[in-house]
Every structure is written in C-alpha cells, then in structure tokens.
N, C-alpha and C positions, 0 to 999 in steps of 0.2 A: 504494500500500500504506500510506503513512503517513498519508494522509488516510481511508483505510479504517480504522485505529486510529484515530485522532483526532476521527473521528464522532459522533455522540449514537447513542443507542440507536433503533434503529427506523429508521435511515439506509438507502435504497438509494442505488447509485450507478451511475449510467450515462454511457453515450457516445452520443449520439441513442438509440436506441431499442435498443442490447444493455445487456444489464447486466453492470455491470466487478465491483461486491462489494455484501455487505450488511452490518448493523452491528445483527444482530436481537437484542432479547430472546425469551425463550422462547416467552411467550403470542406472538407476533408470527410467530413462526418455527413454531407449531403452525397459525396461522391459513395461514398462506402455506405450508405443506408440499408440499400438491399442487401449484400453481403453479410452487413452485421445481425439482421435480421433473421438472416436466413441458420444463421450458427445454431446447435452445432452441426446440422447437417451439409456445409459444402464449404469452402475453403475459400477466404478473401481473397481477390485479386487485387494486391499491392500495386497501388501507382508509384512511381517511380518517387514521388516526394514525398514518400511516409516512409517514416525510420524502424526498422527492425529491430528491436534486441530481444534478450535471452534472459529470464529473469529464472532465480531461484522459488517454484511453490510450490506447494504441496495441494494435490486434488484428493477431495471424498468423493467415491463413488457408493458407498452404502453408509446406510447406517452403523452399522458398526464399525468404522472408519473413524465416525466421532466422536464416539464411544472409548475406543483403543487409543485416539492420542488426546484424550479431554486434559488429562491431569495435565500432561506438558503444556497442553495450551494454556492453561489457567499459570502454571508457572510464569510463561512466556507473558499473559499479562500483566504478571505482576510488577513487571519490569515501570510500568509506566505509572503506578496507585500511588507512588512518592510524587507526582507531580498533582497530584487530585487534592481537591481542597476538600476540611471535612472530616479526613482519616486520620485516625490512630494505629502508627504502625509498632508495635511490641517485638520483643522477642528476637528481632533479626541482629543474627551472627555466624559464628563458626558451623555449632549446632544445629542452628536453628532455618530457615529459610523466609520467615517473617507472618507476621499474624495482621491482616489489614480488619481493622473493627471500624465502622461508620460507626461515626458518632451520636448517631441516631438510633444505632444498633443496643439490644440490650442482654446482657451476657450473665445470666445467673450465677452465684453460688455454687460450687460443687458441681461444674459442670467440665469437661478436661480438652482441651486442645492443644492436640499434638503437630507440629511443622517440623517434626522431624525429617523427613521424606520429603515436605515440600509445602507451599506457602498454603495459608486456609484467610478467605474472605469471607464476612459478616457484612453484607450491604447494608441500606438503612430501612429504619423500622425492623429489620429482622429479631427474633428471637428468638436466646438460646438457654432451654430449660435444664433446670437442675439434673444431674446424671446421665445428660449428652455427653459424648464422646465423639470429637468429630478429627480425622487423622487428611493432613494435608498430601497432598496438591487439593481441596475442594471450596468451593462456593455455595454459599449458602444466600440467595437472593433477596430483593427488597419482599418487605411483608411477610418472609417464608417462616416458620415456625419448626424447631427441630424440641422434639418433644419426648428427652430421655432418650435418642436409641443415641444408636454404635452409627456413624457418617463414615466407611473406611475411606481412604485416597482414594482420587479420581471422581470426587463427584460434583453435580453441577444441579442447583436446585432452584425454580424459582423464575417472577415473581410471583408470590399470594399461596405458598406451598405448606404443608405442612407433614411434616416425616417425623415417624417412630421404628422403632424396631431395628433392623439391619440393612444397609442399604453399601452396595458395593461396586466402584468404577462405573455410575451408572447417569443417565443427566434421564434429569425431571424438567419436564416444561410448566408454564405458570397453570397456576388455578387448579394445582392433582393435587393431592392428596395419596398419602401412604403415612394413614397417622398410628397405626396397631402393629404389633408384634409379626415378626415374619420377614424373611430374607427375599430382597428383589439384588441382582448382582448381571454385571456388565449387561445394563440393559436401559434401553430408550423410551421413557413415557413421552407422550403426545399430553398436550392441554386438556383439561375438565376431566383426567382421568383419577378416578375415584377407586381404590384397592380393599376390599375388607378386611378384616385382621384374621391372620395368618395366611394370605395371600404369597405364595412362594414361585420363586423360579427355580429350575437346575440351570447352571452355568458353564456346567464340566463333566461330561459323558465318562462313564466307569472305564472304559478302555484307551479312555486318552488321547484320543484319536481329534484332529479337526472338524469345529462342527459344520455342519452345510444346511442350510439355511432355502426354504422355498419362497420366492417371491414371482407370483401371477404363474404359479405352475412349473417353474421353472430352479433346479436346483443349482443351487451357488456353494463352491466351496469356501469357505471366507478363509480358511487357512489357520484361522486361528484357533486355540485349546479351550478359551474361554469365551462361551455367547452368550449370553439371554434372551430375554425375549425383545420383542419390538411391541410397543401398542399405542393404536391409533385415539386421534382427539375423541371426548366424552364417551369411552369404556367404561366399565365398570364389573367388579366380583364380587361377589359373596362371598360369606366367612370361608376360608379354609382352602381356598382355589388354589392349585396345585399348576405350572407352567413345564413342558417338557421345555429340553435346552434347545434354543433357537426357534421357536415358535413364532409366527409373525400373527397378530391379529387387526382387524382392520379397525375401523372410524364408526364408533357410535356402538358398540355390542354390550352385551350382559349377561354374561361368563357367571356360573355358581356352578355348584355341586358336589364342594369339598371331594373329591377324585383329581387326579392326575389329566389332564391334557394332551392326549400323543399324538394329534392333530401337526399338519408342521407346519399349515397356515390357515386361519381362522379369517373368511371372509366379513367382509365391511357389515353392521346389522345386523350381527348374527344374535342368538337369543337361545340360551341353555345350558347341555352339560354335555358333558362328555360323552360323545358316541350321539346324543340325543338335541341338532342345534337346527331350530327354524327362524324363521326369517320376522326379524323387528319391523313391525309396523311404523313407515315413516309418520305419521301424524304423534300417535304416541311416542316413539325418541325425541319427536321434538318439543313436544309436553314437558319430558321428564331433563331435557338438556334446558331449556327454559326455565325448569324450576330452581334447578342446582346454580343456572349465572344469577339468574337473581337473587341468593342468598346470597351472591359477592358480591351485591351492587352493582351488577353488570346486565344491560338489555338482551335478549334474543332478539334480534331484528329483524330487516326482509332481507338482509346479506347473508344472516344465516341460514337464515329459511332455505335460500336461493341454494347453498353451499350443501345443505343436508337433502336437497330434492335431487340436486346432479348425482351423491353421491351415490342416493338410494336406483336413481335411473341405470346408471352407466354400472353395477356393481351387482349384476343378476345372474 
C-alpha cells in the first residue's frame, strides 16, 4: 500500500502476472477502463506510457489463507498502534511483544494477558472479564466482550462480539457471538453468527493427514494439518453442535442436534440435524435475522431483504 502511494502517476503494480494496485491519472485510467474492468479475467494491454513494476504481496485465495497468516498480520499491524492517538501500550520489551489497550477499553481484575508469542489488542469500548485468558498475536474488537474463556494466538474478534469458552487461531466477524463453553479453533465466522454453548469444531483429523475442504462440490486440498470450519452470515446452533474438521456451511442456517456433522458442506438455508437438513423458509430467516439486529440496535432493511432473497434464489 505504501508503495502504491509513493508511485508516479501511470504506475501498475504487480506480482508475476496479477495485478496488486495502480497509481492512474485520469487520461490513463479512461484508456485502461475496459481492461480494468474486465480483470481478472483477460490481461491489460499496457500503452506504452504506463510504468510496470514488480511489487512484493501476498494473495488469499481461500479462507483459510486468512485464517493461517491472521496472527502475523495482526503483529505486522502493530507496527503502526504507537503512532494512534488514544493507546496504552504496556508491557513491550525483550519478553514481551506489547499489549495495545484503548483507553476506552476496560480490563478486569484477574483477568491474564499473555504477548509472549506476540502483540494482543483491546480496541475501545471492548471488554475484558474476570478469568479471561487471552494469548497474543490477537485482537479483540471495538464493543467485543471476552467473557472468562481461554483467546489462544491468532485470533481476531469483533466489532459488537462476545466470546467464552475456547476459541483458537480463529477470526470472528462483528455482531456473532460465541459467548458459552466449547472449542471453535482455526476457523472463520461470518456476521450475526450466533453458536450455543458447547458448540465445537475438530481442527485436526486422527491421522494427521491434510484437511480438504469442499466448496460448490468441488474438493480442495488446502494443505494444511489444521482447519475448521467456515460459517456463513446469520447461522446459528443449538446447544451441543458438534463441526467435523473443515466443514463449510452457508448464509442464514440453523444447525442443532447435539450429534457430530460429517457433512463437508452445508448448503446456504439449510434447517436441522444431522443426516436430517430441509430447506429455511426465506420469509421466516428473515423474521428471525430481523429480530436478532434489532436487539443490536441495528435495522433489517430493503438491502437486506434484497441480499437474503438472491441468496435464497440462486442457492437451490
């Protein structure tokens, strides 16, 4: 990004053969429209007066791409929290790799934060209750509530969150909830997802083996020893729900039945238990996703509407 500013005018910038940013003026950016447009599917034809360079970045292709290097990332911001107005930074030395607390933030009693491994953030309004345990590189978002559990490294939570129980290398988006007892680990929640207590994932197959991962039918080895699951915006479990490892589930479901999952993708909608899942009636998901924002002070609107009708259309 800084060498994206720090460009001349007419600058593209690439990674071998994708493009990272550009740095157009206007006549340059009217010539190149449809080109850019068209990405990623066909390759700019370069006028002679736009400058090529080769930039160092890193692409996510899946989710658990994001997942796998979060903590680093969160390190890698921390670099910049001494220049923010606001913060209280603790803790940083040899040891240590530093504690950023907003000072809006509020940090109970008998509660332990470790940056040994790496830096832990308390945005503002956040807070952190008696007999949390939160172990760096993680972030803990504005509004977000950590309520007694175990935060291991790697995780990224928030805003308007609130997390108990066990929670490991794993990012939470705003407005979910995982506030009861139960391990979610190296794994992706989407917004307005709601988890019951003892709501678990596996992360790591008995045989040790790479997990592979199904998305739209289609298996992917991601390579990696540790996955969890993925889940999509306003999901929700019943007490005791059980995640095999790498599970993908879609947008808007309502997963119970205290049993095991060995499903390996759970489509958008879906409504049930295991072995036994029919299909959520769009009017009532939007009932019950309209109830839950409005207990955040938050509208359903006709954006929503619009967003939960494509998804129920195109997702049959």
């Amino acid at each position: 990004f800084n060498e994206l500013i720090r460009a001349k005018a007419d600058t593209c910038m690439f990674r071998g053969n994708r493009l990272v940013g550009a740095n157009l003026s206007k006549p340059a950016t009217l010539k190149m429209a449809d080109a850019i447009l068209s990405l990623p599917n066909g390759p700019i034809d370069f006028e002679d007066n736009t400058i090529r360079i080769e930039v160092d970045a890193v692409f996510y292709n899946h989710l658990w791409d994001l997942v796998n290097d979060n903590g680093a990332m969160i390190a890698y911001d921390c670099r910049l929290m001494a220049k923010g107005n606001g913060w209280k930074i603790t803790a940083k030395g040899k040891n240590h790799k530093g504690i950023y607390v907003h000072k809006s933030a509020q940090i109970a009693k008998g509660a332990y934060l470790d940056d040994s491994l790496g830096p832990i953030v308390i945005d503002c309004d956040a807070i952190v209750e008696p007999r949390s345990v939160i172990q760096g590189p993680s972030y803990i978002g504005k509004n977000s509530r950590v309520m007694g559990g175990v935060i291991r490294e790697g995780c990224s939570l928030g805003p308007v969150c609130k997390v108990g129980g066990e929670l490991e290398e794993s990012i939470i988006l705003g407005y979910s909830n995982k506030c009861h007892e139960g391990f979610i680990g190296h794994a992706y929640l989407g917004e307005w997802v709601n988890l019951g207590a003892l709501t678990t994932n596996s992360d790591l197959k008995n045989i040790y083996s790479p997990v592979k991962v199904t998305l739209d039918g289609k298996e992917i080895d991601t390579g990696s020893l540790k996955v969890g699951c993925f889940i999509g915006d306003h999901t929700k479990t019943g007490i005791g729900t059980l995640f095999n490892t790498g599970l993908v589930i879609g947008f808007c479901c309502n997963l119970y039945g205290g049993t095991l999952f060995t499903e390996r993708e759970i489509r958008s909608f879906s409504w049930g238990t295991p072995g036994n899942i029919t299909r959520f009636k769009l009017e009532k998901a939007m009932e019950i996703a309209g109830s839950a924002m409005s207990r955040r002070g938050q509208e359903f609107n006709e954006v929503h509407k619009a967003l939960f009708t494509n998804i129920h259309g195109s997702d049959k």
